[in-house]
N, C-alpha and C positions, 0 to 999 in steps of 0.2 A: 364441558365448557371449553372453547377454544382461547387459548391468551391467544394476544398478536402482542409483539415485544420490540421495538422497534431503537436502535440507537445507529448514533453518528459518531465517527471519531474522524477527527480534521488531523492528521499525517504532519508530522515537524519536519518540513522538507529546508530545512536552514542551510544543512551540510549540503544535500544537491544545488541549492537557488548557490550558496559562493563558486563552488564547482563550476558551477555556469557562467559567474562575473566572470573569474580566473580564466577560462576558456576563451572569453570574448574578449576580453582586455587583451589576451595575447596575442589574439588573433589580430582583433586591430591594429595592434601595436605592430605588428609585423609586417601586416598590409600598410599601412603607413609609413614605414621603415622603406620597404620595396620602393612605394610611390614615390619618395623623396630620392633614392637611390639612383632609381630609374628615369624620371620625370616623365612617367609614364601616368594619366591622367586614371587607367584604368583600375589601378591599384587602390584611389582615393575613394573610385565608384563601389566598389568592392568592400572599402570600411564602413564606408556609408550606409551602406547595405547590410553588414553584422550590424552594424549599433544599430540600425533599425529592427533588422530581426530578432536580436537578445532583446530589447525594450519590449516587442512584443509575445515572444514565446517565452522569456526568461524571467522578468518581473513579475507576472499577473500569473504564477506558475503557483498553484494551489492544489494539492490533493486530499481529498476527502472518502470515505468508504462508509457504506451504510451497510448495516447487517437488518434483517428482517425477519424474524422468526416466527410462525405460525404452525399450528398443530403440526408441529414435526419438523415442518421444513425450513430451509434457511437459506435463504436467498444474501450474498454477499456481493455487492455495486460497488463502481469505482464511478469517483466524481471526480471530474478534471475544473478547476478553474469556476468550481458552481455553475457549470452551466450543460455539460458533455458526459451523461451517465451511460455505463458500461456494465450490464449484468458479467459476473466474472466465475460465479457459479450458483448453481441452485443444486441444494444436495436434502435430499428424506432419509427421515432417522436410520434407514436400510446401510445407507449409505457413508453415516460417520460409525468411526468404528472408535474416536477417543476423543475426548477434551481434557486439555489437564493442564496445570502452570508450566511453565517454559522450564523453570528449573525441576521440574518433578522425576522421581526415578521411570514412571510409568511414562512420559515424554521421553527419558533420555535412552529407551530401546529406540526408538527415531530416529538417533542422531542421523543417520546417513541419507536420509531426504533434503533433497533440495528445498527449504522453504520458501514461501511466499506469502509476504510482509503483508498485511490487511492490517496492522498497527499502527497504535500513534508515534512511533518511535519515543517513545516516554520512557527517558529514565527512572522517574519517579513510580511508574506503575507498571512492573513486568506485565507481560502479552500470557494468553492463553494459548496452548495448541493445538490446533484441531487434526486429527488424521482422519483422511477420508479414503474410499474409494470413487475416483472420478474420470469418468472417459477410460474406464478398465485398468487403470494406471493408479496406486497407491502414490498420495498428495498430500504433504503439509501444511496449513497455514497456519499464521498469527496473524488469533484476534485479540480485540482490545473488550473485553466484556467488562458491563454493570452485573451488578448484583442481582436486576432483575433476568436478565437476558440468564446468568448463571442458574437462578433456581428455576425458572420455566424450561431449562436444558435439562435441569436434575430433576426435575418431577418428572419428564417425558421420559428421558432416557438414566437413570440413576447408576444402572450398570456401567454405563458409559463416562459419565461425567465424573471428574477426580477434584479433590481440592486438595491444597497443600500439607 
């Protein structure tokens, strides 16, 4: 019998959206700064143009990540904005070689991979981490797993799969 396992985790992108205010208010500000400086009209055109561009690329900035798991395989998407999906890897059970909690002894032979956040930046609920092999290259990520998406891992792969 094949499960399909399917979850969403919506990414707490707070710290990057201020990151962005900060960048653009400064920017402004400084373009506006010049323009008055200056009384050069182009430097107005120029603010006018960030506050439009941060109102569009910076507010409506929403990141989301779907995991998919089907007899073996796992397919993890990136969602921009609800609306812009990005398959970011598809990997068969050949293929992952660990899942285990962030803080685990068996994750922390790892330390020295670069990771790549597929989380929800949730302080309340540590990230899982997955190592794989992908594109010939040993790969880290965090995920945010349920409880189903965990035991449908540990039936298929038990050797693989750790818990705390």
């Amino acid at each position: 019998m094949n499960q399909y396992v399917e979850v969403l985790v919506k990414q707490n992108v707070e710290k990057e959206k201020q990151k962005r205010i900060t960048i653009a208010i400064v920017l402004m500000a400084f373009l506006l700064a010049a323009g008055l400086m200056t009384a050069i009209s182009l430097f107005f055109l120029l603010a006018l143009v960030v506050a439009v561009l941060f109102w569009y690329l910076g507010l409506k900035y929403q990141l989301e990540f779907e995991y998919y798991y089907i007899d073996g395989e796992l397919t993890i998407s990136k969602i921009i904005n609800q609306a812009r999906r990005k398959n970011i890897m598809v990997l068969n059970e050949g293929e992952i070689k660990l899942v285990a909690p962030k803080d685990s002894d068996e994750a922390s032979e790892y330390s020295g991979l670069k990771a790549m956040d597929c989380s929800a930046k949730n302080a309340g609920q540590p990230p899982y981490v997955l190592i794989c092999e992908h594109k010939g290259s040993l790969k880290k990520v965090l995920l945010q797993m349920n409880d189903e998406l965990y035991k449908e891992m540990r039936r298929k792969m038990p050797y693989k799969v750790k818990r705390s």
